[in-house]
N, C-alpha and C positions, 0 to 999 in steps of 0.2 A: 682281337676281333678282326676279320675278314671284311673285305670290300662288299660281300655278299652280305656279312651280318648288318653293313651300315645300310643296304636299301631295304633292311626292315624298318617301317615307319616306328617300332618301336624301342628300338636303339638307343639304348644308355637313357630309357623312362626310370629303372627301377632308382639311378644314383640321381636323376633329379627331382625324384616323387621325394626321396630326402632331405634337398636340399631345400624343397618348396615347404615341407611339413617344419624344417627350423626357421625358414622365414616364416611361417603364419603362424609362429607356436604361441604369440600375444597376443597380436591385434584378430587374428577370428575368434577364441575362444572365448574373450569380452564381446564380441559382435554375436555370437550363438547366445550369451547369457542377458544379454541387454534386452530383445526383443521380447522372450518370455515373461521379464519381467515387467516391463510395461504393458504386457498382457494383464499381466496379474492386478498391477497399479489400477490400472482401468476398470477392470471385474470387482477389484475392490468398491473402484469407486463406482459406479454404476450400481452395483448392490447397496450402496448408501442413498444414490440421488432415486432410487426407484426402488423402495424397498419390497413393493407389493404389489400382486398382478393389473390391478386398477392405476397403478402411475405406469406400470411399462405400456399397458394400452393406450393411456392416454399419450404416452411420446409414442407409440404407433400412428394412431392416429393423428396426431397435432404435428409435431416437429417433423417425423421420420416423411412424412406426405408433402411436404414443402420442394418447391425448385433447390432451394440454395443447397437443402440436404441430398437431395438425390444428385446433386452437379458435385457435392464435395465427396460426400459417403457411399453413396447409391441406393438404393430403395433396401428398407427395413421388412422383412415376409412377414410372413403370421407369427411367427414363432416368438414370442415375446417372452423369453427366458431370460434370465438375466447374462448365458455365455451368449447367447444369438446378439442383443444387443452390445455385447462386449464388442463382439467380432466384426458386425455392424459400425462400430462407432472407430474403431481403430484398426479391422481391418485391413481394408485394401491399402489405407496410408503405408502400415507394417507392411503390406507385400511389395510396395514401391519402395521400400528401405533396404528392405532384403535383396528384391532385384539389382537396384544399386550396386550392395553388398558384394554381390556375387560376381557381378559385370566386372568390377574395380580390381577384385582377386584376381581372374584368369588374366585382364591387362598387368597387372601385377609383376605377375610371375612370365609374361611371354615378353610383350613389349617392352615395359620397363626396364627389364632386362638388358635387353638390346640397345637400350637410348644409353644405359651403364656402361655397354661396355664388356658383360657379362657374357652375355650371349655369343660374344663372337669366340670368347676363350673356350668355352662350354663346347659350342661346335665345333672348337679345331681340335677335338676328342672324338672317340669313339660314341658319337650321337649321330643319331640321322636327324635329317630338317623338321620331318613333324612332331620328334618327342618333346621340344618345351611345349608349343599350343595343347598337346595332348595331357600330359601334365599338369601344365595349368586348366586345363579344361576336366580333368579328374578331380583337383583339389577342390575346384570352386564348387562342383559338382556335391563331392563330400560334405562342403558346407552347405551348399543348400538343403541336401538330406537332413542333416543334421539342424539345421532350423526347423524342418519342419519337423522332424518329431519332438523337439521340447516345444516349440509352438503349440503342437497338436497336447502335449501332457498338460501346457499352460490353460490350457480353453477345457481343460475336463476338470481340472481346481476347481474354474470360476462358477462348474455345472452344467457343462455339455454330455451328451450319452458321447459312448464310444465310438458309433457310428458319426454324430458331427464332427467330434475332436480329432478324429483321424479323419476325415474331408478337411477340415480346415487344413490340417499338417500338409497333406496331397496339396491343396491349392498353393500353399509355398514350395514344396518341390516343385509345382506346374511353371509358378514365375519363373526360380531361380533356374530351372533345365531351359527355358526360352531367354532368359539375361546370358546365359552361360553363351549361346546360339549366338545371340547377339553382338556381344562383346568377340568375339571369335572372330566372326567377320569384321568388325571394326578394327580389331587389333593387326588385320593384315590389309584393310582396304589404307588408310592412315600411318604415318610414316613415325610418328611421336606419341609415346603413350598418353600426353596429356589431351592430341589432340582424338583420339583412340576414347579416350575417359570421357570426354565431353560427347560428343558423337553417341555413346552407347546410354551414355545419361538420357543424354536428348530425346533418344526413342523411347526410352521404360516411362520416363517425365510426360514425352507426349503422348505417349498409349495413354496413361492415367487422365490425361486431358480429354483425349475421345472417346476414354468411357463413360466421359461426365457428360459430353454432349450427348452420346447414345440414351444416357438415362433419362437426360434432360428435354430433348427434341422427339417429339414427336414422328415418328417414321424413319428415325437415324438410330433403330434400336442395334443396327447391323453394326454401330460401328464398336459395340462390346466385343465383336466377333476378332479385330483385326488389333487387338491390343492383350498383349502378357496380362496386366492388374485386371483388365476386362476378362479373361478366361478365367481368373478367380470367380470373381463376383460371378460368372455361368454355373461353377459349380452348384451354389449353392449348398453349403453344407447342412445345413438347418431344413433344408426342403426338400427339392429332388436330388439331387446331389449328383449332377451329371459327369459323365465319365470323359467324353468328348473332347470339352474342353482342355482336359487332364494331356489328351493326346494330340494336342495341337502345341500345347506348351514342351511334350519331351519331341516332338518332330521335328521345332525350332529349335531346338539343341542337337539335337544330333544331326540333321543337317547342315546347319551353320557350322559344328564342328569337325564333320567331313569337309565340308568345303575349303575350312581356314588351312586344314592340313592339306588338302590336297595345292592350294596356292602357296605357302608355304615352302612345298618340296621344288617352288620354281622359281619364286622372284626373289632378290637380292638380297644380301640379309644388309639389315639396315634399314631396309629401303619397303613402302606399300606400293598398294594398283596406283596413290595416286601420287607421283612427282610431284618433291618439294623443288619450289624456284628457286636459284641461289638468289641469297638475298646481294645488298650492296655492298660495296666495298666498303663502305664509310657511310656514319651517318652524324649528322650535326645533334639529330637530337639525343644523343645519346653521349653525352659528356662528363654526366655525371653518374655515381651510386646510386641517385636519388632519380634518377631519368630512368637509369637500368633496371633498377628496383621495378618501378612504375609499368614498366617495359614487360617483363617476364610474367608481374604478378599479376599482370589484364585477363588471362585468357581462363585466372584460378578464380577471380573475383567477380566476373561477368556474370558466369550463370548464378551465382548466388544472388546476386543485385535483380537481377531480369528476372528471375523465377520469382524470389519473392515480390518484387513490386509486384509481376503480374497476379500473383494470390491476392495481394491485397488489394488489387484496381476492380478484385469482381468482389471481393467485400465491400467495398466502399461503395459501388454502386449500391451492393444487397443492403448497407447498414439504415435508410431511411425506413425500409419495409422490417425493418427486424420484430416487430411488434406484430405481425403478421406470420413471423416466421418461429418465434417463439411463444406456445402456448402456456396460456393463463392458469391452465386447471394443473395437478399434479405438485406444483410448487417448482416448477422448473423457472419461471420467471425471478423467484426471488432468488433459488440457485446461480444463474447469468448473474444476475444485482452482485449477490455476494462475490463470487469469479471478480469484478471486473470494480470493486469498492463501491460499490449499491450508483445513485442517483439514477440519471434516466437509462431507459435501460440501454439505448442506443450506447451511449456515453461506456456502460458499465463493457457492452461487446466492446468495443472500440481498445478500451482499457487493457481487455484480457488479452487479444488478439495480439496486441502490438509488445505485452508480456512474453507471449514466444518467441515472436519477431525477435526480441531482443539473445534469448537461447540462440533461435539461427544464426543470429548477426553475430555469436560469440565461435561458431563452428564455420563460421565464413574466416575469422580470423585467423583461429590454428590452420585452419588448410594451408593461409599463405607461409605460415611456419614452418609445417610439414615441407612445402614446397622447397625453400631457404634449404632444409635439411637434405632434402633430395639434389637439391644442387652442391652442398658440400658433399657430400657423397660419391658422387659421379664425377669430382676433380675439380669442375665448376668457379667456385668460391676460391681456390689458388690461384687460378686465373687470372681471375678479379682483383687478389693480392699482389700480385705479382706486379701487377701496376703500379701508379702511386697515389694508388688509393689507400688509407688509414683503415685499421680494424672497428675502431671507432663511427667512422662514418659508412662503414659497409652496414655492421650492426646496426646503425640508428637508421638507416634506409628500410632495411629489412622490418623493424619496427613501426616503424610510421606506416609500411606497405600495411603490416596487420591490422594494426589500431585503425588505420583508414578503411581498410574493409570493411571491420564490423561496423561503423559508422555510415558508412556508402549504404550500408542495405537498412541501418533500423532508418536512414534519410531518405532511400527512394521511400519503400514502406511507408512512412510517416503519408509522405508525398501523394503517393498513390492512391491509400485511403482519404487523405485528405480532398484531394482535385474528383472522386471519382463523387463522393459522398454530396460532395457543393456541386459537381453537375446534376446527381440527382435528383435533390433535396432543395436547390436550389438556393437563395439569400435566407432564407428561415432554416437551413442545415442544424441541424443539435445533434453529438455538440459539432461545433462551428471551427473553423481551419487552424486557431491559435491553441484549441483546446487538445484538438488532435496531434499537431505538432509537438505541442508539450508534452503528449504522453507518450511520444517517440523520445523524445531529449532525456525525459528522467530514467531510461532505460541503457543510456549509454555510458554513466560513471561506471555502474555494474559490469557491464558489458567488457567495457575497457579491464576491469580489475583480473574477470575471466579468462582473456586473450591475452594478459600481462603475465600469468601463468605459466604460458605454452613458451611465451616469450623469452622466460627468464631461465626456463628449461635445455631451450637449445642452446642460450648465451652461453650456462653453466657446462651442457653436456648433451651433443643435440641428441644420440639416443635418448633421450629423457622426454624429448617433445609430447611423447604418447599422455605428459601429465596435463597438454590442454585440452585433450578431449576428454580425462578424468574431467579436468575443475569445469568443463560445460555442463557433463553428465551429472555432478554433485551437486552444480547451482540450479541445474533444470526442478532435481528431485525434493531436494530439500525445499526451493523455492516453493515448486505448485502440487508437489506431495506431501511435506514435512508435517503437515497439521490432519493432513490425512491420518496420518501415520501415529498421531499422538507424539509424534519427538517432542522435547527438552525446546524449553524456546532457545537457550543458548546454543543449539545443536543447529535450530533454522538458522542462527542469524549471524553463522558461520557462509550463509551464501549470500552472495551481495544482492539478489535482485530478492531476496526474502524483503527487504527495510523498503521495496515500491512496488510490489506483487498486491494487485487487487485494490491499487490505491488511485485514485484520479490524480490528476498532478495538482491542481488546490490543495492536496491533502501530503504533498510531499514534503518532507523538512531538509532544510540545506545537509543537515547534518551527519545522513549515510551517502549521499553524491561526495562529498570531503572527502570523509573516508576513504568510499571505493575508489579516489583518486589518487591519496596521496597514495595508498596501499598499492595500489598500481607504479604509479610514480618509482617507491622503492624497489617493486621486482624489478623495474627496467631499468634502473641501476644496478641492481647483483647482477643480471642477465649481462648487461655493457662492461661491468669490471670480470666476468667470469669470461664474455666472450674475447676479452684481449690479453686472458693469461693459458688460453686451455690451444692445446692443438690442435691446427683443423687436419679435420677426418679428409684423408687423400681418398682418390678413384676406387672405389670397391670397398672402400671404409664402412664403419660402422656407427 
């Protein structure tokens, strides 16, 4: 290849569309299958809790009309099908997922690269500067397509005409080409893909925030206009089904992805717009594995702690009026009771809410696993050995960092709803701070057992880590699907948050918190004896 073939900005694309297609040959093709399916989970169940035109109306009318609804969901139309309500209820959440999804790929495959190490070998080949961003901006691209048409197949199962189900599928290629845009520009303004990952989060995260206020505020309807999840919800699949919005979402992608390449073919490889400061030569607080640990895994742990608390600081406020917010008629009141192990009904939300919490607090944990692994990977962790520092106490730093995660967020969470509920609600609060606390605490043996998984995975074989987002995805479904589903009780109670799902903490027995503990306890010992006989994965490892 010729000096002239390297200033085509396409230069050596086709040998790393390859190498991009064997790294996402697992984790997308469980990411394209998972979203469908929770479609479906949903359509299912929504077809249960409203079997019949007179209950969808009445959650039109009652639930769907509410602040809290239109600030989490967004307003419900006329259409009271059972997909319209599917799409309604789990929607835009799913298009903030996917966005995510899609942002996390293209940093992936450009940035992360580069923080490896990869990128500089790859460039001192026949590549020109803009074929990785372009690449990964292809792939990620592909998978957004590719959501949205099983997306769009998933929502004509539940009973969408053709014409909704493919606007739904369009409103997620809308997100994923404007994440795609996004993440583009982050991965060259940002100098570290983790801080690239957080930054692109930030924006999809806070789009979904001001489309809550646009629904929610009066005269702030504009601000649907200037958010990716907000250009869904414009579509409108179920109604008019605007095209617009469609074209604002692929603009932000393709211009974001002109631009990343065009800065790209000039700034430093290694390097973003914005200069990192060297840091110091030396620092006191960092003496130990357990400082270092603490040290790296802040910046993985943060947004999961601050995002969730802040969900649950505006439920907490909303849980006093919940009785206002959930309608009488329909049987959706007793549904909430049931979700959350019946009493008041305040108590029974409270219950369910802090039920999921405990799911995210289990995907907060593998992240920092993942994380540990991304550091052996990239040399990292020899480092670290190389010192005299023990395998033993590297591993058990590493561990305490996960386990401490998912407990950081079900404790803000706990906290959040608790402090916001007793500002509202004031000295008469029901239920009351200890009760709320509790139903954060019985959620963490589970929790623990789930994140002891991912744990024990990497000890053993850190390619294997991908099994703690299996055991999150297994205890989520079986926990608050499994009965849906008619499964085997012995099939539920295979997930540990099955034995406190839907239970108030009065009604909790010591005797699956043991359990999920000591069973925890054991994998972090296979994980501690696997991780001081196995070798670590060197620079470019696997």
């Amino acid at each position: 290849m010729t000096s002239t073939d390297l200033r085509r900005p396409t230069a050596g694309v086709g040998l790393l569309t390859g190498f991009a297609a064997r790294r996402e040959r697992v984790r997308t093709p469980l990411a394209v299958v998972a979203l469908p399916v929770l479609v479906g989970v949903t359509g299912a169940a929504m077809a249960s809790l409203y079997p019949d035109a007179a209950a969808r109306e009445a959650l039109r009318s009652g639930a769907a009309d509410n602040p809290a609804f239109r600030l989490l969901l967004g307003p419900l139309g006329g259409d009271t099908s059972a997909a319209a309500i599917t799409t309604w209820r789990v929607g835009l959440f799913l298009a903030l997922v996917a966005g995510i999804l899609v942002a996390l790929t293209v940093i992936r495959n450009s940035r992360a690269e580069e923080d490896a190490g990869r990128g500089e070998l790859v460039r001192a080949g026949a590549v020109a500067p803009t074929a990785p961003m372009l690449v990964a901006a292809a792939v990620a691209t592909t998978v957004g397509v590719a959501l949205g048409i099983v997306t769009a197949c998933a929502t004509a199962v539940v009973g969408a005409s053709a014409a909704s189900a493919v606007m739904v599928g369009v409103g997620y290629v809308t997100v994923t080409a404007a994440a795609v845009g996004v993440a583009a520009i982050a991965d060259q303004v940002f100098a570290t893909a983790r801080a690239a990952g957080v930054a692109a989060v930030t924006v999809l995260a806070g789009g979904y925030v001001l489309r809550g206020v646009g629904d929610l505020v009066d005269g702030f309807t504009w601000l649907r206009w200037v958010s990716p999840v907000g250009w869904v919800e414009l579509i409108d699949p179920f109604g008019q089904r605007r095209v617009l919005p469609v074209v604002a979402g692929v603009t932000v992608g393709v211009v974001g992805v002109a631009v990343a390449a065009a800065v790209a073919r000039r700034r430093d490889l290694g390097e973003g717009l914005l200069v990192r400061r060297a840091g110091p030569a030396g620092s006191r607080r960092l003496r130990g594995a357990g400082a270092l640990e603490a040290r790296v895994s802040a910046p993985t742990i943060a947004p999961w702690v601050s995002a969730t608390a802040a969900y649950c600081l505006l439920l907490g406020f909303l849980l006093s009026s919940v009785g206002d917010l959930v309608p009488s008629s329909g049987g959706v009141t007793d549904i909430v009771r049931d979700l959350g192990g019946g009493g008041a009904l305040a108590e029974a939300v409270m219950t369910a809410v802090l039920g999921f919490v405990g799911v995210i607090a289990g995907l907060a944990g593998v992240a920092v696993v993942v994380r540990a692994r991304a550091d052996e990977t990239a040399g990292r962790t020899e480092q670290i050995l190389a010192t005299a520092t023990s395998r033993s106490r590297l591993f058990l730093s590493t561990a305490a960092a996960a386990l401490g995660a998912s407990v950081a967020v079900i404790v803000a969470a706990s906290v959040a709803v608790a402090v916001a509920h007793a500002a509202g609600a004031g000295t008469s609060a029901v239920p009351d701070i200890g009760t709320v606390l509790g139903a954060g605490a019985v959620q963490i043996p589970g929790t623990l057992l789930v994140v002891a998984v991912g744990v024990a995975a990497y000890g053993c074989r850190p390619r294997f880590v991908a099994a703690g987002w299996a055991a999150v995805l297994g205890d989520m479904l079986l926990a608050q699907f499994g009965e849906l589903f008619s499964l085997p009780s012995w099939v539920r109670d295979l997930a540990p948050h099955t034995h406190v799902s839907g239970m108030t903490p009065g009604h909790v027995g010591l005797t699956a918190p043991i359990v999920s503990l000591v069973v925890a306890a054991a994998l972090l010992g296979l994980g501690w004896w696997g991780f001081g006989r196995r070798d670590i994965v060197g620079a470019g490892g696997g």
